[in-house]
C-alpha positions as CSV (number, residue, x, y, z in Angstrom):
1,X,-11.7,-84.6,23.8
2,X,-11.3,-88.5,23.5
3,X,-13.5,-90.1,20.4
4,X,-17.0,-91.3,21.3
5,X,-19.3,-94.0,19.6
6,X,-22.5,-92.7,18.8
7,X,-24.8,-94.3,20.3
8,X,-27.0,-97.5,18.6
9,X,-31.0,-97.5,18.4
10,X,-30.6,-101.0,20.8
11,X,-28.2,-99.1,22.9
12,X,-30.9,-96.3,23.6
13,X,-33.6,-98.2,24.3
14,X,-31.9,-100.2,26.8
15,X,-30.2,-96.5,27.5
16,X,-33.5,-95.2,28.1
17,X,-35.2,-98.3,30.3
18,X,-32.4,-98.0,33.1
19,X,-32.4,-94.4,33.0
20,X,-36.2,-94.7,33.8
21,X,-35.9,-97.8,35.5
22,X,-33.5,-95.1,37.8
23,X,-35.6,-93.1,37.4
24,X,-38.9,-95.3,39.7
25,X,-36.3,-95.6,42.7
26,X,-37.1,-92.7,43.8
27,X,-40.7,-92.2,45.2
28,X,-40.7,-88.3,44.2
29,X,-39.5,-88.5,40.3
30,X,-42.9,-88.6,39.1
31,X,-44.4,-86.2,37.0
32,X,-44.1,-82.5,39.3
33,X,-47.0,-80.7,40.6
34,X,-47.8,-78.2,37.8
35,X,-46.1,-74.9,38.1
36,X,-47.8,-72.3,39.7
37,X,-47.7,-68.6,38.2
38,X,-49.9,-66.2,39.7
39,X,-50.7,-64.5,36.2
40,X,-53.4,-65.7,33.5
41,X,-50.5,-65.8,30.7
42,X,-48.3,-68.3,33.0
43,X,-51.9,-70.3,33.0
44,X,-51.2,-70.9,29.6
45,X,-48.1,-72.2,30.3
46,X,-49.3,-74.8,32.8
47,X,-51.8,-75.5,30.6
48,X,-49.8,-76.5,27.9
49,X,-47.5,-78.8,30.4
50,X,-50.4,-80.4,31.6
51,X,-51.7,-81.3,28.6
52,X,-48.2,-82.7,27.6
53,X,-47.5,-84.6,30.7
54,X,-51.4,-86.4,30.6
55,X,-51.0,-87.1,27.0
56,X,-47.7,-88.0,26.0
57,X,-44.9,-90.6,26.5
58,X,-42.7,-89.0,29.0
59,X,-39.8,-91.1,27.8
60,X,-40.3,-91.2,24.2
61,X,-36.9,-90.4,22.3
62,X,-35.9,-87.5,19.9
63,X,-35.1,-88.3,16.7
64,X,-31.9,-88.8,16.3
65,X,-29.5,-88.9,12.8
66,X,-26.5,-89.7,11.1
67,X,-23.4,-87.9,10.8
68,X,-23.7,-87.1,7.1
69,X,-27.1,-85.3,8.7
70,X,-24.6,-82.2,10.6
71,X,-25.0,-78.9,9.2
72,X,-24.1,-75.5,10.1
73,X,-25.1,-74.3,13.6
74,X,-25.2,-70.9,14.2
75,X,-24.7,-69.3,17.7
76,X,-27.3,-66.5,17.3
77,X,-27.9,-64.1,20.2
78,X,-24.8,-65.4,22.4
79,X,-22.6,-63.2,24.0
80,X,-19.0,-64.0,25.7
81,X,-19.7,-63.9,29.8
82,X,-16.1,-62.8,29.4
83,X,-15.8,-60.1,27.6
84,X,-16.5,-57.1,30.1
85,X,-18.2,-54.6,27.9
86,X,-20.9,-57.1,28.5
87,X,-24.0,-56.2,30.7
88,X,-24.0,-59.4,32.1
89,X,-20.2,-60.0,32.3
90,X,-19.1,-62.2,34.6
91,X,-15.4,-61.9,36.0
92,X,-15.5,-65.3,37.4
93,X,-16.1,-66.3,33.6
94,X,-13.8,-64.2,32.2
95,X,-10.7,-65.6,35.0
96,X,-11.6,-69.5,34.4
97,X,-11.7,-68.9,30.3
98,X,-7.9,-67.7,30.6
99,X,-7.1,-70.9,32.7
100,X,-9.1,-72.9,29.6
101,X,-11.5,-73.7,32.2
102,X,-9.0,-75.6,34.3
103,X,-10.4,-74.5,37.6
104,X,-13.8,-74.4,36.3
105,X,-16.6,-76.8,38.9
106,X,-20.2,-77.4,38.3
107,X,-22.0,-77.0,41.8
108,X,-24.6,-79.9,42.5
109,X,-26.7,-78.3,45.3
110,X,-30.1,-78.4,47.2
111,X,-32.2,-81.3,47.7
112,X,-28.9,-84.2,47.2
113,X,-27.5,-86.2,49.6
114,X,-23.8,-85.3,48.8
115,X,-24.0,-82.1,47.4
116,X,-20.7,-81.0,45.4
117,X,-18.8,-80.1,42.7
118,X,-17.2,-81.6,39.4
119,X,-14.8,-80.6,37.3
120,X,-14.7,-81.5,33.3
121,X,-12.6,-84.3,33.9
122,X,-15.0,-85.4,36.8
123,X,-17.8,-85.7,34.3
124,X,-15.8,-87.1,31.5
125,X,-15.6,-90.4,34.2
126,X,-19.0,-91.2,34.1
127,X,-20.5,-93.2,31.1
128,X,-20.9,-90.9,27.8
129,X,-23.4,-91.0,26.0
130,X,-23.0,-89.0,21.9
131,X,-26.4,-88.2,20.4
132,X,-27.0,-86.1,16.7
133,X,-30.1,-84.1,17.5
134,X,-32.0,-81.3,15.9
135,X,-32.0,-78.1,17.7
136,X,-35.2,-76.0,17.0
137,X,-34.8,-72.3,18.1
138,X,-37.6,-70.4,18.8
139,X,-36.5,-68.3,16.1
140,X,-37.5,-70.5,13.6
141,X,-35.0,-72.3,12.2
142,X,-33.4,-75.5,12.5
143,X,-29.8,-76.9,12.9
144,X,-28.3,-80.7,13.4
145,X,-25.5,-81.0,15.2
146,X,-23.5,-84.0,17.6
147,X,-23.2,-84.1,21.1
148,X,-21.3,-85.6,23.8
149,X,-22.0,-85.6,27.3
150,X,-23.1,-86.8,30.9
151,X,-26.7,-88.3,31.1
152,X,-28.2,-85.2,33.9
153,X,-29.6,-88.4,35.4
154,X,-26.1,-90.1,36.1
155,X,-25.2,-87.4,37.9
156,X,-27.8,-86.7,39.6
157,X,-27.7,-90.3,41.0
158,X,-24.4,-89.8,41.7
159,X,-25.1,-86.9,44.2
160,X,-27.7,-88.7,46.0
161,X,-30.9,-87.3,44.7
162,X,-33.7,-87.4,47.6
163,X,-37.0,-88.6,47.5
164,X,-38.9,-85.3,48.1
165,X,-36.9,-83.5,44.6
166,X,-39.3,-82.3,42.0
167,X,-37.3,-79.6,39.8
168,X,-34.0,-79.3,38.3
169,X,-32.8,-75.6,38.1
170,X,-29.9,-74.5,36.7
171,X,-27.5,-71.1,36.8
172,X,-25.2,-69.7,33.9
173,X,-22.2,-67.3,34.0
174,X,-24.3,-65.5,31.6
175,X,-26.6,-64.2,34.2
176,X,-29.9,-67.0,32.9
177,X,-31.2,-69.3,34.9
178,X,-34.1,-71.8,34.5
179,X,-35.4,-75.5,35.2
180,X,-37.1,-78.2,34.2
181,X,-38.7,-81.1,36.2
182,X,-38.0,-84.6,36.7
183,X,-39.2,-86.4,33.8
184,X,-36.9,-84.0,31.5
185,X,-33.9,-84.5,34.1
186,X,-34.6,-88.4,33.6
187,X,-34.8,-88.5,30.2
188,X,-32.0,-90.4,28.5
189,X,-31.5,-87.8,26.2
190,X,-30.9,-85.0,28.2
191,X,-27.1,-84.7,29.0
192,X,-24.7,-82.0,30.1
193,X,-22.5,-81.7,26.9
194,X,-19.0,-81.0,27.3
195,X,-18.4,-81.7,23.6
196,X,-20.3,-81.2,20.2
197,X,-19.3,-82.8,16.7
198,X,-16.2,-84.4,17.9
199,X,-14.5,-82.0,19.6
200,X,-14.6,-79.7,22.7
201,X,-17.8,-77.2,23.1
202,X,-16.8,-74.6,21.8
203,X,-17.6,-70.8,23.2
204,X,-20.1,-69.8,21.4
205,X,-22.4,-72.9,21.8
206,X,-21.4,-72.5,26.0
207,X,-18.2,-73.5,26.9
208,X,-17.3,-75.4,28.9
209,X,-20.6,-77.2,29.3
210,X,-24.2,-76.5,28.7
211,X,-27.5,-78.6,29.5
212,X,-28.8,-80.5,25.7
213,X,-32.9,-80.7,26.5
214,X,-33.8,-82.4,23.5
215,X,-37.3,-82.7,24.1
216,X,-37.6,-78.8,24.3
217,X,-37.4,-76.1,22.2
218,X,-33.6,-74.3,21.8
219,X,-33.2,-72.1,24.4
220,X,-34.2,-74.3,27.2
221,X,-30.4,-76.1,26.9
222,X,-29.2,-73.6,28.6
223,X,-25.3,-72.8,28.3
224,X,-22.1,-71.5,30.5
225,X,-23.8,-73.7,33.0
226,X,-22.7,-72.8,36.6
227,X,-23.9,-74.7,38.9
228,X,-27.6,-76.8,39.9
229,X,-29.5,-76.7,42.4
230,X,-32.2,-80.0,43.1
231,X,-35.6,-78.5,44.8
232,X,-38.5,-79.9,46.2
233,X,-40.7,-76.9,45.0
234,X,-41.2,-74.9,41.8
235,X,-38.7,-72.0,42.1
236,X,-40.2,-68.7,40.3
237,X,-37.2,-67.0,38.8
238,X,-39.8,-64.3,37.2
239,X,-41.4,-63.5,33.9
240,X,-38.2,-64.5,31.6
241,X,-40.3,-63.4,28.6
242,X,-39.9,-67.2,28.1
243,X,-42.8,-69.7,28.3
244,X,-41.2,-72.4,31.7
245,X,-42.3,-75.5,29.6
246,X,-41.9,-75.8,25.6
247,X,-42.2,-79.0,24.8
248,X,-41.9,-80.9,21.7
């Protein structure tokens, strides 16, 4: 993977004013309509992304650090989509990990104007941007790590996002699937990584590419990212045992 500059504090504010001023084009990438649940503990949930959405800056920017900040990163709970003694193997996983991903194509789908696919390479041609972030896992601890990726809003320009969009949601080889709405997908920190402290992604942090939410708690960047799919309504994927919205 070819050497990125991390990104300045000048460079991501003026970063962050074109990915929002991108982001008023469009008449529809406003704040969604809350997410409806149908249960009094997904109430909760709304609750909470209400609150967050009336009371703080949607664009506000993660802290961000040095490179003498990195530290260990473990990859805790993740299992190889490959590796068939998996419940959730996937043997479209397991065939594009033996080509090194080669053949592997993210899927842009749903509510776009050109929907299609790209390939790494693909996204390697649009403007990188490197950020050093901390991940907080909803286990409890805490990890610093660099990454380098696509800006989800670049390429969701880039397909033609329509007016009417709302969510973002996103499928995995590993069988998880989940979305966010527009204000997250806009945010200039929130990129599809394709590499993490200076070189590839590796495996176990969900090669070849995974969705950095940094504005979320952990396990909402999802990895092995398959393909996304742009709606105009909230899709319920079920009760993931997951609160929908974690911000922080």
């Amino acid at each position: 993977m070819k050497k990125k500059h991390i990104i300045t504090r000048r460079a991501a504010i003026i970063t962050g004013l074109t990915s929002l001023g991108g982001l008023l084009l469009y008449r529809g990438l406003k704040s969604a309509p809350t997410p409806t649940y149908g249960n009094i503990l997904r109430m909760g949930d709304a609750l909470t992304y209400s609150a967050h959405r009336a009371l703080l800056p949607g664009q506000s920017l993660a802290k961000e650090y040095s490179r003498g900040d990195i530290s260990s990163f473990p990859a805790t709970g993740t299992t190889n989509p490959g590796d068939p003694s998996w419940q959730y193997y996937s043997k479209d996983y397991a065939q594009l990990q033996k080509n090194a991903f080669s053949d592997w194509r993210l899927s842009v789908e749903g509510r776009v104007a050109k929907p299609g696919s790209y390939s790494i390479s693909d996204l390697q041609q649009f403007p990188s941007r490197t950020q050093i972030t901390r991940h907080t896992c909803e286990e409890g601890w805490t990890a610093i790590g660099e990454w380098t990726g696509v800006p989800l809003s670049s390429l969701l320009q880039d397909a033609g996002i329509l007016p009417s969009a709302r969510f973002v949601n996103f499928y995995a080889y590993d069988g998880y699937a989940d979305s966010i709405d527009m204000l997250d997908a806009f945010h200039p920190q929130t990129i599809l990584a394709y590499g993490m402290n200076g070189r590839d992604l590796p495996l176990q942090h969900g090669a070849p590419l995974r969705l950095r939410l940094e504005k979320q708690i952990g396990y909402k960047s999802m990895k092995y990212l398959q393909r996304i799919v742009v709606s105009d309504e909230f899709v319920d994927l079920g009760d993931s045992g997951w609160a929908w919205y974690t911000g922080i």
